[in-house]
NUBA-122621 format. One line per field, with one value per atom (N, C-alpha, C): residue number from 1; residue in three letters; atom name; x, y, z. Coordinates in Angstrom, 3 decimals. Atoms other than C-alpha are relative to their C-alpha. Layout:
NUBA-122621
num = NUM,...
residu = ALA,...
atome = CA,...
x = X,...
y = Y,...
z = Z,...
end
This chain:
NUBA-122621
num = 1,1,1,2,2,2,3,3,3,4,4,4,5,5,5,6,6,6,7,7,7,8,8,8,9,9,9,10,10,10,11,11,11,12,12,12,13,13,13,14,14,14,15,15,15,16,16,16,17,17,17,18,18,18,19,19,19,20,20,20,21,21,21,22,22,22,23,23,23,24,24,24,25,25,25,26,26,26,27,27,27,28,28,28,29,29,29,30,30,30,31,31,31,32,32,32,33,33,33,34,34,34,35,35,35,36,36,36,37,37,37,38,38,38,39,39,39,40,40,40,41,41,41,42,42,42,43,43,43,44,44,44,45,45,45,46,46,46,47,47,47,48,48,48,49,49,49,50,50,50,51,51,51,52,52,52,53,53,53,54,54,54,55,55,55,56,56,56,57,57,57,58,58,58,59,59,59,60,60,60,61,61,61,62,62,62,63,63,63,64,64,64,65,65,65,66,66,66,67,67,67,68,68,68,69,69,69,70,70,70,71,71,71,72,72,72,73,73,73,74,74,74,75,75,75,76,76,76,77,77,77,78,78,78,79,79,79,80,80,80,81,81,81,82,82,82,83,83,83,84,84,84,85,85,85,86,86,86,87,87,87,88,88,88,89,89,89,90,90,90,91,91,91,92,92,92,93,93,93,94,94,94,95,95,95,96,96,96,97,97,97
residu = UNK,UNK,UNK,UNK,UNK,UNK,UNK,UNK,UNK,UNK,UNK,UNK,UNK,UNK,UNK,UNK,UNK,UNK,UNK,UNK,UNK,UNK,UNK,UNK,UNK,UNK,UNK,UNK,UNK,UNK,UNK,UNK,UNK,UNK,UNK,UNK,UNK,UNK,UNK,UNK,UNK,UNK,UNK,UNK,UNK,UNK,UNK,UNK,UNK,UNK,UNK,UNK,UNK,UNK,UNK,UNK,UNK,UNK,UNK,UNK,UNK,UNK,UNK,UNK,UNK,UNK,UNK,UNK,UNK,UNK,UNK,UNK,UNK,UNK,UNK,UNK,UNK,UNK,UNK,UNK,UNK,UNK,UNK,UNK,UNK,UNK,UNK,UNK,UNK,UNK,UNK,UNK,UNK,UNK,UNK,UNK,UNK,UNK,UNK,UNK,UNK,UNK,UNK,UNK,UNK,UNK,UNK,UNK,UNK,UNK,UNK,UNK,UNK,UNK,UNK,UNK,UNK,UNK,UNK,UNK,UNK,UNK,UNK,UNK,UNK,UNK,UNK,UNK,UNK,UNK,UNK,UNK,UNK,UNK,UNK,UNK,UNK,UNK,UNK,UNK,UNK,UNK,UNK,UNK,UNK,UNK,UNK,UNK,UNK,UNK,UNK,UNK,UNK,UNK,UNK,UNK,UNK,UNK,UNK,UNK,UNK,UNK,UNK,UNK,UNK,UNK,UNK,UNK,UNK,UNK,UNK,UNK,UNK,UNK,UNK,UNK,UNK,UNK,UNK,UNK,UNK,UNK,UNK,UNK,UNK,UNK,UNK,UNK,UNK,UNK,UNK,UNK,UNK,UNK,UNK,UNK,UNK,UNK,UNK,UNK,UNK,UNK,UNK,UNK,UNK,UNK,UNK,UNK,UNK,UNK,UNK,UNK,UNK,UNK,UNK,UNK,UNK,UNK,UNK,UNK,UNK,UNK,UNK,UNK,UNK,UNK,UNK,UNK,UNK,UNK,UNK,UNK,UNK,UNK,UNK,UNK,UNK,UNK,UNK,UNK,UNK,UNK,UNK,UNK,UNK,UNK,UNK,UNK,UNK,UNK,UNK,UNK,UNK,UNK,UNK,UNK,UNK,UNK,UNK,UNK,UNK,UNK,UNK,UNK,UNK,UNK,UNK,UNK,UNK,UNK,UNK,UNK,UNK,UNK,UNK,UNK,UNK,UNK,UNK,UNK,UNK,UNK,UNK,UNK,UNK,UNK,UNK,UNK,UNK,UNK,UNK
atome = N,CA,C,N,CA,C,N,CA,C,N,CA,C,N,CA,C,N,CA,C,N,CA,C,N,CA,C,N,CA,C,N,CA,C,N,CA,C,N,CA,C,N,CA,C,N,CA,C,N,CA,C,N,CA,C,N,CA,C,N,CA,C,N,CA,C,N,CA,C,N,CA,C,N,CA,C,N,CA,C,N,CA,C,N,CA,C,N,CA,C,N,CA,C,N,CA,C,N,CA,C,N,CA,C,N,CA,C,N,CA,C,N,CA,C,N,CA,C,N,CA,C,N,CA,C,N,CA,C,N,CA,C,N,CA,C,N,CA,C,N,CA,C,N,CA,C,N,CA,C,N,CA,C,N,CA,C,N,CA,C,N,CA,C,N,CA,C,N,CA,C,N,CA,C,N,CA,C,N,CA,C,N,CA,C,N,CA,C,N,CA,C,N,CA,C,N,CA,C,N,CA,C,N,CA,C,N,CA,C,N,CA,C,N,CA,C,N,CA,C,N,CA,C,N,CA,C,N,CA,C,N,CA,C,N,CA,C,N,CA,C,N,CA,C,N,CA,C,N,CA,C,N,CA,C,N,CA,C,N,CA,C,N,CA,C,N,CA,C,N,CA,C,N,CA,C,N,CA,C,N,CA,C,N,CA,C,N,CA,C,N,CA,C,N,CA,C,N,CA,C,N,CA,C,N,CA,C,N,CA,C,N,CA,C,N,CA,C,N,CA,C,N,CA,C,N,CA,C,N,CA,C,N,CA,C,N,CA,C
x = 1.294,-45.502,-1.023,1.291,-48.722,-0.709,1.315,-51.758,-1.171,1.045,-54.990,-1.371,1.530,-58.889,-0.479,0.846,-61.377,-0.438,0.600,-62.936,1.309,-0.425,-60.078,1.294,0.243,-59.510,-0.582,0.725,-59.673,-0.684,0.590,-62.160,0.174,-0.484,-60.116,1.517,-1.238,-57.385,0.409,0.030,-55.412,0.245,-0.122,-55.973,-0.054,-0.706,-54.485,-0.646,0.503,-56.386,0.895,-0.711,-54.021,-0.437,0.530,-56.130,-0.068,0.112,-56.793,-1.335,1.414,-59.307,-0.942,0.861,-61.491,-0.515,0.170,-61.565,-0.925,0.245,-61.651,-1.093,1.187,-64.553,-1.124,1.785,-67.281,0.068,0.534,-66.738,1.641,-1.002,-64.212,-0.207,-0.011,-63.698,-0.418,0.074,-65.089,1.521,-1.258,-62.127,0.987,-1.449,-59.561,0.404,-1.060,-56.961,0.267,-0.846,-56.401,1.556,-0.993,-53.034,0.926,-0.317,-52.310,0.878,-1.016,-50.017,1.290,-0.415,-49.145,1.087,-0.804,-48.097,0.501,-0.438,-46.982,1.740,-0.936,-43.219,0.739,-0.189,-43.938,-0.815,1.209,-46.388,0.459,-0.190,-44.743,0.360,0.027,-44.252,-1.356,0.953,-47.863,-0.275,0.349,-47.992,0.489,-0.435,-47.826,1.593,-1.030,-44.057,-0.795,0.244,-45.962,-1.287,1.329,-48.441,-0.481,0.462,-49.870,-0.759,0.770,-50.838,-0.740,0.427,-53.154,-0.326,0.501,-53.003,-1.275,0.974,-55.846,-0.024,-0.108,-56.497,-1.211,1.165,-59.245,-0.419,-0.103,-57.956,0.930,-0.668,-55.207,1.633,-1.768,-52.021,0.504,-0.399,-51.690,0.546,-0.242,-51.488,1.147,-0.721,-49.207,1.328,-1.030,-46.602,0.024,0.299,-47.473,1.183,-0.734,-46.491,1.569,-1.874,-42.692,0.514,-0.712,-42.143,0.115,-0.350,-42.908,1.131,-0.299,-40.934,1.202,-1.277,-37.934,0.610,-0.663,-37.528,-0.158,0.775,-39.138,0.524,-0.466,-37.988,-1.484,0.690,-41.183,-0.452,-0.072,-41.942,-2.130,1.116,-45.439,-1.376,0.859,-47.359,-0.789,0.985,-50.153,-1.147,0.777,-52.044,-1.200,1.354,-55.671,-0.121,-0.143,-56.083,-1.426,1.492,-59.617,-0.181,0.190,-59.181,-1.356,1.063,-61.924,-1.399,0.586,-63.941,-0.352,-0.204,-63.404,-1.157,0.519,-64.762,-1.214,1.318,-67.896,-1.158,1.159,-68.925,-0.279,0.312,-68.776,-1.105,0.968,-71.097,0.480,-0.437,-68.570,-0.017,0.122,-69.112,1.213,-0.331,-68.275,0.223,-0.066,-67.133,-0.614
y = -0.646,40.657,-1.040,0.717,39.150,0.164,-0.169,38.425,-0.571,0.758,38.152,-0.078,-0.280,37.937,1.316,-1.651,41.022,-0.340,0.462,39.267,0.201,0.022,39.493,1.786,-1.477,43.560,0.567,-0.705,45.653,1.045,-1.469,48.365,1.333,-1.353,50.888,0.092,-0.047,50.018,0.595,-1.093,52.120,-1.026,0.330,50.911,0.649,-0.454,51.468,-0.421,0.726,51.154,0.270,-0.230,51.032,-0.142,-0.088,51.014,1.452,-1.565,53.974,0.721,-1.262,56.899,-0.131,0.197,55.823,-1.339,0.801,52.370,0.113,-0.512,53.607,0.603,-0.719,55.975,-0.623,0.821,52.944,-0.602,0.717,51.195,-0.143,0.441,50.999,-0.427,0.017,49.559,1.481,-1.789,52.442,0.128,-0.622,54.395,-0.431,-0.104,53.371,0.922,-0.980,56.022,-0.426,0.489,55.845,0.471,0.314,55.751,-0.860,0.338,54.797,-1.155,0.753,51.979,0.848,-0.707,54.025,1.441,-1.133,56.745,-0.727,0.446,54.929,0.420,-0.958,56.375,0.812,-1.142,59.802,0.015,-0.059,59.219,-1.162,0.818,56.347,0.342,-0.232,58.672,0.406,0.140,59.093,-1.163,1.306,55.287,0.179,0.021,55.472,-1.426,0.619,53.822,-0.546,0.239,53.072,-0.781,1.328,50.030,-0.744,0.888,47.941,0.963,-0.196,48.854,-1.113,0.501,47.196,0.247,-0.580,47.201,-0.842,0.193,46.615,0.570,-0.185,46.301,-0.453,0.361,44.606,-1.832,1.933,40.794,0.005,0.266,41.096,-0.173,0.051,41.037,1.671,-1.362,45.018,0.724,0.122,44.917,-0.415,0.911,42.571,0.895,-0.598,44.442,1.449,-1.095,47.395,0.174,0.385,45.566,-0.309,0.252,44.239,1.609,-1.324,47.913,0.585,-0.711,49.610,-0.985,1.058,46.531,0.385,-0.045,47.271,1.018,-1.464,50.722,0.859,-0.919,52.086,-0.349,0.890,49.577,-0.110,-0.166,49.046,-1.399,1.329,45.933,-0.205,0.202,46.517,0.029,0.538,45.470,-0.994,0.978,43.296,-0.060,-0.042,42.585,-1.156,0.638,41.855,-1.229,1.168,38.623,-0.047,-0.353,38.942,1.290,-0.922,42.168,1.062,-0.345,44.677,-0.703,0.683,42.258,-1.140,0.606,39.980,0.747,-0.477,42.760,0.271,-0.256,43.792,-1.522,1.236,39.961,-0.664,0.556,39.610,1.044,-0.723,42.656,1.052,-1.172,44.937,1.439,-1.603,48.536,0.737,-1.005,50.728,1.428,-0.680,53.637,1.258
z = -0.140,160.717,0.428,-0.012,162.427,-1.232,0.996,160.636,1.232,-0.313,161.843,-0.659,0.315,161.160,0.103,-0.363,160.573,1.620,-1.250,163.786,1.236,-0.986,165.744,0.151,0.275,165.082,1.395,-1.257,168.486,-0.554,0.997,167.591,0.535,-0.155,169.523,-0.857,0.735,166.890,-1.223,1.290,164.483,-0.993,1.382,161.579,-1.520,1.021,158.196,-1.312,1.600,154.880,-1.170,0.778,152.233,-1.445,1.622,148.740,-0.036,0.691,146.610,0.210,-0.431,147.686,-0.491,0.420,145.296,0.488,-0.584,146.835,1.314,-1.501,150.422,-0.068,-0.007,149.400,-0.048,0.079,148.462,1.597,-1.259,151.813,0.541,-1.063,154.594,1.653,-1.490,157.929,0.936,-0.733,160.448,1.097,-0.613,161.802,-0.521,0.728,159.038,-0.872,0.256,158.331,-1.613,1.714,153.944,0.040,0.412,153.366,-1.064,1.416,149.911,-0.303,-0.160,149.320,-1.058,1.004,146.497,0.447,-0.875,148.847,1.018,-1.652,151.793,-0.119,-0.437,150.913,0.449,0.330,150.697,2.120,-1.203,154.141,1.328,-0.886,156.248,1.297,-1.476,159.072,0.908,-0.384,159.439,0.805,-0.545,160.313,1.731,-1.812,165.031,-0.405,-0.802,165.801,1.288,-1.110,168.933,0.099,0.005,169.627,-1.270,1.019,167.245,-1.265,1.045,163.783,-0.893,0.586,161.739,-1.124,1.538,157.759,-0.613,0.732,155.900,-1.688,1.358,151.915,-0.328,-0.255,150.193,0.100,-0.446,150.708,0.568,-0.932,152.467,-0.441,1.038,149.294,0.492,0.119,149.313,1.491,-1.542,153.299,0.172,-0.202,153.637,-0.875,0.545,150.945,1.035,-0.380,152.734,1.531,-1.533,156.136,-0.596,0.363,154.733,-0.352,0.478,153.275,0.959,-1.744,156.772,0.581,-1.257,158.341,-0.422,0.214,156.202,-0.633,-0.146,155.254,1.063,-1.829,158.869,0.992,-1.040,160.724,0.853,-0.445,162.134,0.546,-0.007,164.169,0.594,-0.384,165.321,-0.662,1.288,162.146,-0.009,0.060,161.996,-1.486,1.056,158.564,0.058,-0.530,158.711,-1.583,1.319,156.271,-0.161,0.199,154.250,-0.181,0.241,154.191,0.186,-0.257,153.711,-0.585,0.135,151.741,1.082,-0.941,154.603,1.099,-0.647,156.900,-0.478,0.391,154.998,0.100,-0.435,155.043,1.483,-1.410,158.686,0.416,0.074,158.625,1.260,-1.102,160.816,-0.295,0.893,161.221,-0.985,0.810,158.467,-0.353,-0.540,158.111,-1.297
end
């Protein structure tokens, strides 16, 4: 799995917030998709097979498990986990959603 910066985040990109609804509800990246890590199981065919995904959490641990579980029950190779997370993103002062 890549990793990169909130800064280096295309902002026509799907991205994947993987905390809990109550999380996701005070502040998220604008245009990230919740998807639970909690659910990501029951929901991992929601995640696009096709082009780059980008997970997001709120530092960048919950992402990252998120990314190996797609990588190795999905088979999924086009994973990228944003490092910093959404804390990361709120201090660069990127839109929100």
């Amino acid at each position: 799995m890549k990793h990169v910066t909130v800064h280096d985040v295309p902002s026509d990109a799907v991205l994947i917030d993987v905390r809990e609804p109550d999380e996701y509800a005070e502040a998220h990246a604008a245009g990230a998709i919740n998807i639970p890590l909690s659910t990501l199981p029951e929901r991992a065919d929601e995640v696009p097979a096709d082009g780059d995904v980008y997970l997001i959490c709120k530092a960048g641990g919950r992402s990252a498990k998120a990314g190996e579980y797609l990588e190795q029950s999905a088979g999924r190779a086009n994973l990228i986990n944003v490092d910093g997370g959404t804390d990361g993103w709120l201090a660069a002062g990127l839109p929100t959603g």
